[in-house]
C-alpha positions as CSV (number, residue, x, y, z in Angstrom):
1,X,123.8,-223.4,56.7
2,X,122.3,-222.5,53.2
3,X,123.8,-219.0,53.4
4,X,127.0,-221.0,52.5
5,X,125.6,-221.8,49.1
6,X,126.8,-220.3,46.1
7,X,123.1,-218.7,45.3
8,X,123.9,-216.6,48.6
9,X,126.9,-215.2,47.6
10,X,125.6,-213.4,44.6
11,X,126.7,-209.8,45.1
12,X,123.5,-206.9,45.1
13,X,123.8,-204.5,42.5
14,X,126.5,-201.6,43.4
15,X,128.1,-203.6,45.6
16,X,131.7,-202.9,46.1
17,X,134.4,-204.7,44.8
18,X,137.0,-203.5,46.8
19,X,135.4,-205.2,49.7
20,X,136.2,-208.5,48.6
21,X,139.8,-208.4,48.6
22,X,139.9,-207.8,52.7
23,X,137.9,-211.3,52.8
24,X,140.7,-212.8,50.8
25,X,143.1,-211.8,53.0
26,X,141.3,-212.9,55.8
27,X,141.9,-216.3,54.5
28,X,145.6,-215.7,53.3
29,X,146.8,-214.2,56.5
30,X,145.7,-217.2,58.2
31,X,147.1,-219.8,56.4
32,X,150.0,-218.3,55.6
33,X,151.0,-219.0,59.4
34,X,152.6,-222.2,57.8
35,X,155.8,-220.1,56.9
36,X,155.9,-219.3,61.0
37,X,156.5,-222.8,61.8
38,X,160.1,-221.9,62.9
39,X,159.1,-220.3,66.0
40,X,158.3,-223.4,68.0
41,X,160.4,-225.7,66.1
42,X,162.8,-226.0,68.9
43,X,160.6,-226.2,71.8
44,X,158.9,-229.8,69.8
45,X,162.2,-230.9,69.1
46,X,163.0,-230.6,72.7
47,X,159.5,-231.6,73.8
48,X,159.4,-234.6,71.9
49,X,163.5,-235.4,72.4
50,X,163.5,-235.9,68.7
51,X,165.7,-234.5,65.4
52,X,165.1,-230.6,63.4
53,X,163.9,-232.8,60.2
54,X,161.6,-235.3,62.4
55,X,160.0,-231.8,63.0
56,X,160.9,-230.3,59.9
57,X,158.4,-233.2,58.4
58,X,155.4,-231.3,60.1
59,X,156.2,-228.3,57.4
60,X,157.2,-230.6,54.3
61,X,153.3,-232.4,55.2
62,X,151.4,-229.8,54.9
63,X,153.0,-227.9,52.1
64,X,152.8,-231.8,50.1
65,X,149.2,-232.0,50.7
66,X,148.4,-227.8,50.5
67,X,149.0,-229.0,46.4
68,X,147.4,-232.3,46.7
69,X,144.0,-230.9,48.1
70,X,144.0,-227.7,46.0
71,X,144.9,-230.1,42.9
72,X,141.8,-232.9,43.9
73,X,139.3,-230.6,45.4
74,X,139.8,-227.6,42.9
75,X,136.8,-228.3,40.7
76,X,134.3,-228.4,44.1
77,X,136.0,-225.2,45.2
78,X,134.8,-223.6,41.7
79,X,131.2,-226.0,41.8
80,X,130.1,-224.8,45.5
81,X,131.3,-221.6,45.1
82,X,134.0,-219.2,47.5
83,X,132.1,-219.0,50.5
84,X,131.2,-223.4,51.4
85,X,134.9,-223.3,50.2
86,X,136.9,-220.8,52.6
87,X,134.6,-222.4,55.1
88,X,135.5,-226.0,54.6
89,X,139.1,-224.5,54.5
90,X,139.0,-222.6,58.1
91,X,137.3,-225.8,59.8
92,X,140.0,-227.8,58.2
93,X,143.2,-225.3,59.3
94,X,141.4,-224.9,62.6
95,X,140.9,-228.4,63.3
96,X,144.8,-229.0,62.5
97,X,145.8,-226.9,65.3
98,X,143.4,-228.5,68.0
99,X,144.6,-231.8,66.9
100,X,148.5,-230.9,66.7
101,X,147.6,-229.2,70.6
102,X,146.3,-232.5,71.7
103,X,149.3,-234.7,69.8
104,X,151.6,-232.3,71.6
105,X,150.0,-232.0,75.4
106,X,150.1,-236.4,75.0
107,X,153.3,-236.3,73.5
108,X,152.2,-238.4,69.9
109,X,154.4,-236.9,67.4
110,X,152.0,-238.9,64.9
111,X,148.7,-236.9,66.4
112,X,151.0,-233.4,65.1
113,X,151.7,-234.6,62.0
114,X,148.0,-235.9,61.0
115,X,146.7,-232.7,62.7
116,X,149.0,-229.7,61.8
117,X,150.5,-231.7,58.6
118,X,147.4,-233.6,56.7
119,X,144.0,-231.8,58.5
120,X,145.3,-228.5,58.2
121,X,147.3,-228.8,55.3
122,X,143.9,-229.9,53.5
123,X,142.6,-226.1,54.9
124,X,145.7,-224.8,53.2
125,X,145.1,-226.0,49.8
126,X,141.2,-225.3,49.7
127,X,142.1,-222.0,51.9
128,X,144.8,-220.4,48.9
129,X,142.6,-221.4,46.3
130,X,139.5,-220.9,47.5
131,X,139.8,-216.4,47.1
132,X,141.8,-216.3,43.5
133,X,139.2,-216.8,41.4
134,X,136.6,-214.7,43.0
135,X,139.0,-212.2,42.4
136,X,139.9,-212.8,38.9
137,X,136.5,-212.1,38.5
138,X,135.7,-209.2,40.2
139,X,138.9,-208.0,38.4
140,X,138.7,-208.5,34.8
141,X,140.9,-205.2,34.0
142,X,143.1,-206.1,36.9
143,X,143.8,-209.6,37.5
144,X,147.1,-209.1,38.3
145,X,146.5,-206.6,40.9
146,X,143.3,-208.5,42.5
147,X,145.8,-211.9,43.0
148,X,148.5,-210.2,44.0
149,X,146.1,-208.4,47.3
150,X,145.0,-211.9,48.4
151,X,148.4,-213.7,48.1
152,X,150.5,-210.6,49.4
153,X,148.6,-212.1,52.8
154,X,149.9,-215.2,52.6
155,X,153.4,-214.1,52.3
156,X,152.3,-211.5,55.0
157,X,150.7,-214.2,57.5
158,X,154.5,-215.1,59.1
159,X,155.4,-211.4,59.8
160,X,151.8,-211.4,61.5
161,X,152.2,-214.7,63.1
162,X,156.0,-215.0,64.6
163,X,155.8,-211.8,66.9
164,X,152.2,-212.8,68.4
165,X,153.2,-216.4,68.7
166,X,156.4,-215.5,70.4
167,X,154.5,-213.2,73.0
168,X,151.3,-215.8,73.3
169,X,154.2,-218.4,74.4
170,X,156.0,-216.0,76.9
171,X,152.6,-215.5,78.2
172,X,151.7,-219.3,78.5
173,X,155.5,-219.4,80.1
174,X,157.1,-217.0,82.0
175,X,160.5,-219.1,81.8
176,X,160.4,-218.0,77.8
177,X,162.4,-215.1,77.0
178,X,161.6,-214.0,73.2
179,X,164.0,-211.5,73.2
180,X,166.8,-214.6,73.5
181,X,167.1,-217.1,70.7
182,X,168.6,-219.8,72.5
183,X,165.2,-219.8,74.9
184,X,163.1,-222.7,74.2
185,X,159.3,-222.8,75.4
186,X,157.9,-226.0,77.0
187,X,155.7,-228.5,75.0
188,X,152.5,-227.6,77.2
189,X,153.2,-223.7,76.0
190,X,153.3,-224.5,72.6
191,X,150.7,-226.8,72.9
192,X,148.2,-224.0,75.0
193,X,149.4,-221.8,71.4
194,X,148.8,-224.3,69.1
195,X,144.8,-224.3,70.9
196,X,144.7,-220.2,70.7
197,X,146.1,-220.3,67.2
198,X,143.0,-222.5,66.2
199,X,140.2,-220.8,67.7
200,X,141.7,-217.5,66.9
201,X,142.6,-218.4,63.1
202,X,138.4,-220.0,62.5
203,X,137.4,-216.5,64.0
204,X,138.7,-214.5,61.4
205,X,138.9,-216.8,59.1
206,X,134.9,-216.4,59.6
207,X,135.0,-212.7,58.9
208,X,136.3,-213.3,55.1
209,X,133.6,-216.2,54.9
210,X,130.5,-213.6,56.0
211,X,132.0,-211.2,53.4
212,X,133.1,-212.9,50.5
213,X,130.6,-212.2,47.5
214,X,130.8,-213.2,43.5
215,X,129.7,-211.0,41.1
216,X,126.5,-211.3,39.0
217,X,127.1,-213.7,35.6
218,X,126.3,-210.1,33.6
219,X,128.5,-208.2,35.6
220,X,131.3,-205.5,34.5
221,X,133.5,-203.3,36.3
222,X,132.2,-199.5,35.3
223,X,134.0,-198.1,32.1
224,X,135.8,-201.5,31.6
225,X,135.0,-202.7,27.5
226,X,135.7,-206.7,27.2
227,X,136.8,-206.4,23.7
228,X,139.9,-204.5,25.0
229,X,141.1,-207.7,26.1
230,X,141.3,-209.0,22.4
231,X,144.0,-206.9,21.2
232,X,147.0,-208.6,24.6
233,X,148.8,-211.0,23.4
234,X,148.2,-214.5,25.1
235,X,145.3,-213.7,26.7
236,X,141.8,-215.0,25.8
237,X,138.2,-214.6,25.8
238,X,137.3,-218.0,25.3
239,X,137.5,-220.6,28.3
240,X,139.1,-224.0,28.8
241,X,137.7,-226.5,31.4
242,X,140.2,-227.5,34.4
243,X,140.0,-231.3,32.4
244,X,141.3,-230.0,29.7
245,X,144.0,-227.8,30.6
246,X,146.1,-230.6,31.8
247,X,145.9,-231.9,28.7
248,X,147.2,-228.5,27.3
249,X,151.1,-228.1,26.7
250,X,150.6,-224.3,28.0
251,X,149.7,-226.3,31.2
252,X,153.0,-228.0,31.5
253,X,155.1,-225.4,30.2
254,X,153.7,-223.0,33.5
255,X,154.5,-225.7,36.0
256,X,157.7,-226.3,34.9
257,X,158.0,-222.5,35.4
258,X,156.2,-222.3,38.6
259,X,158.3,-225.3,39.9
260,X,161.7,-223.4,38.7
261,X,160.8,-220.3,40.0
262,X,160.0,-221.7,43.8
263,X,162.7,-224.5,43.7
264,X,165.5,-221.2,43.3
265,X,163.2,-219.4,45.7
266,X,163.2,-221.7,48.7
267,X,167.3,-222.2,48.2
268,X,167.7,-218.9,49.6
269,X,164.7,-218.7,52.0
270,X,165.0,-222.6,53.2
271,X,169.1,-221.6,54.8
272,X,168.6,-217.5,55.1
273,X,169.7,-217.2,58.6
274,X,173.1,-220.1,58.3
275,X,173.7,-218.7,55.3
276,X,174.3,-214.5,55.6
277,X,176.8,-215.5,58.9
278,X,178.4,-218.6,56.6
279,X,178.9,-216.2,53.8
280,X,180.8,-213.6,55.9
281,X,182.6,-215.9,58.8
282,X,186.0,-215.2,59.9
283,X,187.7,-218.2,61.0
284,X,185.0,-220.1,63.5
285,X,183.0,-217.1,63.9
286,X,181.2,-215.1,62.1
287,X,180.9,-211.5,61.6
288,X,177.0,-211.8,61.2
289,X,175.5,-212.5,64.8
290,X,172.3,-214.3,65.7
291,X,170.2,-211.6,66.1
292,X,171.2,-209.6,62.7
293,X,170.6,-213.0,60.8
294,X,167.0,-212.9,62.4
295,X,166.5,-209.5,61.1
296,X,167.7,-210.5,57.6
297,X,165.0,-213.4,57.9
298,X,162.3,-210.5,58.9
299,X,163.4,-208.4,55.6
300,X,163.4,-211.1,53.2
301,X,160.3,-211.9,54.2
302,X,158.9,-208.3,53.8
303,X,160.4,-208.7,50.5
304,X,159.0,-211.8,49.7
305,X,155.4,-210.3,50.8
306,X,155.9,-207.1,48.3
307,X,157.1,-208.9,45.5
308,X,153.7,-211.0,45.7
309,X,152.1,-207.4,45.2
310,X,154.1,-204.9,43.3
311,X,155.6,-207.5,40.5
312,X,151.7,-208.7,39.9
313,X,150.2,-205.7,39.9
314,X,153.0,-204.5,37.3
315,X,152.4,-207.7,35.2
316,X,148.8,-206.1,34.5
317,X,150.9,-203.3,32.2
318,X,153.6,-205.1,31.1
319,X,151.9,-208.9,30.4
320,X,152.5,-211.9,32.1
321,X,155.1,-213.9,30.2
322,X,157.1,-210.6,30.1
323,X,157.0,-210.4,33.5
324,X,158.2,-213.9,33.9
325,X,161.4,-213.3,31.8
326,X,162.0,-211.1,34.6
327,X,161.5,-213.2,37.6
328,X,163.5,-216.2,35.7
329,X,166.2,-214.3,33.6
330,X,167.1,-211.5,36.1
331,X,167.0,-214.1,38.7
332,X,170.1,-216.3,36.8
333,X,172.2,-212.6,36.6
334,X,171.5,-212.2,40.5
335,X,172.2,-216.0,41.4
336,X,175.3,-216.1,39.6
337,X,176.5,-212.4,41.1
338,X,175.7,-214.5,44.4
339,X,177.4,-217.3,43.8
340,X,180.3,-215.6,43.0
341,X,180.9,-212.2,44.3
342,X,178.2,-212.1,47.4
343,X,180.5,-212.6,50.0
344,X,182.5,-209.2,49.0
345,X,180.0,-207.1,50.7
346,X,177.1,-207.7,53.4
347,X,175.0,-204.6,51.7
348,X,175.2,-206.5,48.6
349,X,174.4,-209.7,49.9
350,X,171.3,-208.7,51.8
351,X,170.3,-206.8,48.4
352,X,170.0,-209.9,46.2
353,X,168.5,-212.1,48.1
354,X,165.8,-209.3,48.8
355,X,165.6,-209.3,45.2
356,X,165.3,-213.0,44.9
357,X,162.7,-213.3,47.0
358,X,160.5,-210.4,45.8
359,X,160.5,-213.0,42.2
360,X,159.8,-215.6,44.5
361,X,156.9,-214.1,45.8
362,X,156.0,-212.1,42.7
363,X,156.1,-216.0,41.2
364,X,153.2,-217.2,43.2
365,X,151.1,-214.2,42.9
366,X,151.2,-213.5,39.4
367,X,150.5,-217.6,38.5
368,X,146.8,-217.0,38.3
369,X,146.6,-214.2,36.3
370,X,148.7,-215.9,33.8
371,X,146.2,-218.9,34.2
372,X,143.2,-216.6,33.6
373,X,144.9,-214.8,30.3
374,X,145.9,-218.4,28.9
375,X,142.6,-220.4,29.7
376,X,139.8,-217.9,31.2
377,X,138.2,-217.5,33.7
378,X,135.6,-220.6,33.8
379,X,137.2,-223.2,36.1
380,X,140.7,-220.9,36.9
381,X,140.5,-222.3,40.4
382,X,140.9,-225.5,39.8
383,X,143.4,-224.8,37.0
384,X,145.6,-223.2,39.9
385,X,145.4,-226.0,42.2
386,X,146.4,-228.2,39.5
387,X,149.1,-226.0,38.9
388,X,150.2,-226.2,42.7
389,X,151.4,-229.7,42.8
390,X,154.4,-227.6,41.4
391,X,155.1,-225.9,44.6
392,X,154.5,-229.3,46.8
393,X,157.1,-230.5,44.1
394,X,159.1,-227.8,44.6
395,X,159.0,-227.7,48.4
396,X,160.4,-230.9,48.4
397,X,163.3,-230.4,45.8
398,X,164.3,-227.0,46.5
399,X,166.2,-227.7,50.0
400,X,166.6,-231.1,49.2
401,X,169.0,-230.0,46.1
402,X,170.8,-227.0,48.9
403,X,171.3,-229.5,51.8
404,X,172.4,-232.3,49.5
405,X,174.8,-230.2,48.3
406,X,175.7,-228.8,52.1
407,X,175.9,-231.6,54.0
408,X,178.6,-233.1,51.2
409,X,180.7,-229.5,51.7
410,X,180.4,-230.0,56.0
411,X,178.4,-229.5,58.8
412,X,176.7,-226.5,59.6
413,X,178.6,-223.7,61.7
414,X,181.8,-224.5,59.9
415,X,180.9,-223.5,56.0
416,X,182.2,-220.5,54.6
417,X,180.7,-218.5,51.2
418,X,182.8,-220.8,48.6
419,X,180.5,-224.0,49.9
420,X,177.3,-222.6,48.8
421,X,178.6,-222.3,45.1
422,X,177.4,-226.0,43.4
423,X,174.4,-225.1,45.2
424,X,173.6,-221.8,44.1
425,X,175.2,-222.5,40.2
426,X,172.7,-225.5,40.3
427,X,169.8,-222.5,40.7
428,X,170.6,-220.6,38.4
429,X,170.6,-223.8,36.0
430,X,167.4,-224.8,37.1
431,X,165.9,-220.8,36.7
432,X,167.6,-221.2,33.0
433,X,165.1,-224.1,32.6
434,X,162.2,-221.9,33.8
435,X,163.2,-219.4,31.4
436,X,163.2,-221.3,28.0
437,X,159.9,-223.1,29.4
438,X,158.0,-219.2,29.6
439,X,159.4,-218.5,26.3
440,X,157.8,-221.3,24.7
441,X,154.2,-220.7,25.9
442,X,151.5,-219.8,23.0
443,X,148.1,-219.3,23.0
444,X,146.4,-222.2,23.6
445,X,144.6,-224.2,20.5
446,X,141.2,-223.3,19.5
447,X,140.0,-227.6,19.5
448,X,140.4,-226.8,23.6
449,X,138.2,-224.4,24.2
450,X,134.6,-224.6,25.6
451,X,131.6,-224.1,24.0
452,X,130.1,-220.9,24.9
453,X,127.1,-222.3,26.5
454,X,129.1,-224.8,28.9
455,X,130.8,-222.2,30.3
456,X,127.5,-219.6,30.8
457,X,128.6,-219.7,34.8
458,X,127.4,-221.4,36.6
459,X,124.8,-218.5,36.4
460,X,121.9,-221.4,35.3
461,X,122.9,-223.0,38.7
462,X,122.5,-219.5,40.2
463,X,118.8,-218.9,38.8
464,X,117.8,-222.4,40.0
């Protein structure tokens, strides 16, 4: 196994760069099967005769320890280097699934959440880490661009996962219809997908691992002068250790903003479907049906996947902080419009929340190259799984703030557009907070920074 080894992953002069980003999403389009969790959530409610949040549980787990791991284990992602890590991460994810198939065929709820929830939630922490600073490396000139290809996957890895999951199950059981939303699969279906899922997912998982190289310490892209990064405001050529970042108020100030920026992001994506036929019911129906909600889930999360792209990739022109006015101040203008005038017309419904969630996925992908221009590129990784205890955060608060606030207005079926208001307000209050965080983030202090020779990569522990 010494091919894992970080000496092994040192790339051969001319080697590509643009191969690297199709290994990252290798890894991304994997993991990011957790936002696909909705397919079979019915058929283990019914399976195990139990509630939609003693299932929903399995979700909040693994997002809760997806930051945890990345947070703990970030430093030994950046010490043994991408390849040992994206391994470690597909045995982990993989060994979820087998687990959550074998908690599902004996009925142990407990087996599903310890697989699926803490095993592979472990893989999804190292596994969304494990890529970004490879990238940020191979990318100096880009950042921006090279996070936004490798997290673009994991907002991509539902759109991937919830058609071939849905035809996997009606394969396993020709009782399933997944043309019909009110069919439910049986438990052994979903537990024969849950075992296809894994094997498939370490397989090409695999293929990123075989191809995932970093570049040489002395490395450069071609026609790409390093001084030109002196004259961007807020970003540096000097490097801070993960240790001390925390200890940095620049540190604080982003995870306010990445908290902010997810929290308003998962209250539209955590009730899309209830919510476009609540806004636009007529008496107990609504004009929205079933299956056009569906398709509203499908475009937000097409949305949500080319925000993670386009709005990093612009961030390389425009700067980072800049960028983040616009996810967090735009956001409180389309919020409040929302809130208050959403339900006047479907089209323009549909059109903010697509808007919304392009700045929540723009959010996530554009996180890392703000960490690379405020602390460099020396231990970025771990930085960013620091930073990610912010989404677990995040993940919990965001839909507990919009069902709190729900379940006080009724029950679900019987809310109209004016119930979702305190929710939606409390959003835009909470993007406000975002906002004034990004606007106070400076440069970070010189007494921070790492002597040049501690941060001479890791290239001594190449040569040796």
């Amino acid at each position: 196994m010494s091919f894992l080894d970080r000496q092994h992953t040192i790339a051969p002069p001319g080697y590509s760069r643009w191969l690297i980003p199709p290994a990252a999403l290798a890894i991304h389009l994997c993991i990011g099967q957790a936002y696909a969790t909705s397919v079979y959530k019915n058929a283990l409610v019914a399976h195990f005769d139990t509630t939609l949040t003693a299932i929903g549980i399995i979700f909040s787990i693994a997002i809760v320890m997806l930051g945890v791991s990345a947070a703990v284990l970030g430093t030994w992602v950046e010490k043994v280097g991408p390849r040992k890590a994206m391994f470690t991460s597909a045995c982990f994810w993989a060994a979820g699934f087998l687990i959550g198939a074998l908690g599902i065929a004996t009925s142990q709820l407990w087996l599903v959440y310890l697989g699926y929830g803490v095993i592979g939630g472990i893989g999804l922490g190292i596994g969304y880490i494990s890529p970004v600073s490879t990238l940020i490396k191979w990318f100096p000139d880009r950042p921006g661009l090279a996070t936004g290809m490798a997290i673009m996957g994991f907002g991509g890895g539902a759109l991937v996962a919830s058609p071939i999951s849905r035809q996997l199950m009606a394969l396993y059981d020709p009782a399933y219809d997944p043309s019909d939303s009110t069919s439910v699969a049986s438990g052994s279906t979903v537990a024969l997908l849950f075992l296809t899922l894994g094997i498939a997912y370490f397989l090409v998982m695999m293929l990123g691992v075989f191809n995932v190289r970093t570049p040489a310490p002395d490395w450069k892209p071609a026609g790409w002068d390093p001084a030109s990064v002196k004259s961007k405001p807020l970003v540096t050529t000097a490097n801070v250790s993960a240790r001390n970042a925390i200890k940095t108020r620049q540190f604080w100030l982003l995870w306010i903003v990445l908290f902010c920026n997810v929290t308003a992001g998962i209250g539209i994506l955590e009730q899309a479907s209830p919510m476009i036929q609540d806004f636009f019911r007529d008496g107990e129906a609504s004009l929205v049906t079933a299956t056009t909600a569906a398709g509203f889930v499908a475009l937000l999360s097409l949305f949500n996947m080319a925000g993670r792209f386009v709005w990093s990739s612009t961030s390389d022109y425009i700067g980072r902080k800049p960028i983040y006015m616009i996810y967090l101040g735009v956001g409180v203008i389309l919020y409040t419009l929302l809130a208050l005038v959403g339900a006047s017309s479907t089209l323009l419904f549909v059109a903010l929340a697509a808007i919304i969630l392009s700045f929540y996925g723009g959010g996530f992908a554009t996180i890392p190259a703000y960490l690379r221009d405020l602390f460099g590129t020396f231990q970025v990784g771990a930085i960013h799984g620091r930073l990610l205890t912010a989404w677990s955060a995040a993940g919990i608060a965001g839909p507990l703030i919009i069902n709190g606030f729900l379940d006080a207005r009724g029950k679900p079926g019987e809310l109209v557009a004016v119930d979702y208001q305190p929710a939606l307000l409390t959003m835009v209050a909470v993007l406000a907070i975002g906002f004034v965080a990004n606007l106070l983030v400076r440069p970070v202090a010189t007494r921070f920074h790492e002597p040049q020779k501690a941060t001479a990569p890791v290239a001594e522990e190449v040569t040796k």
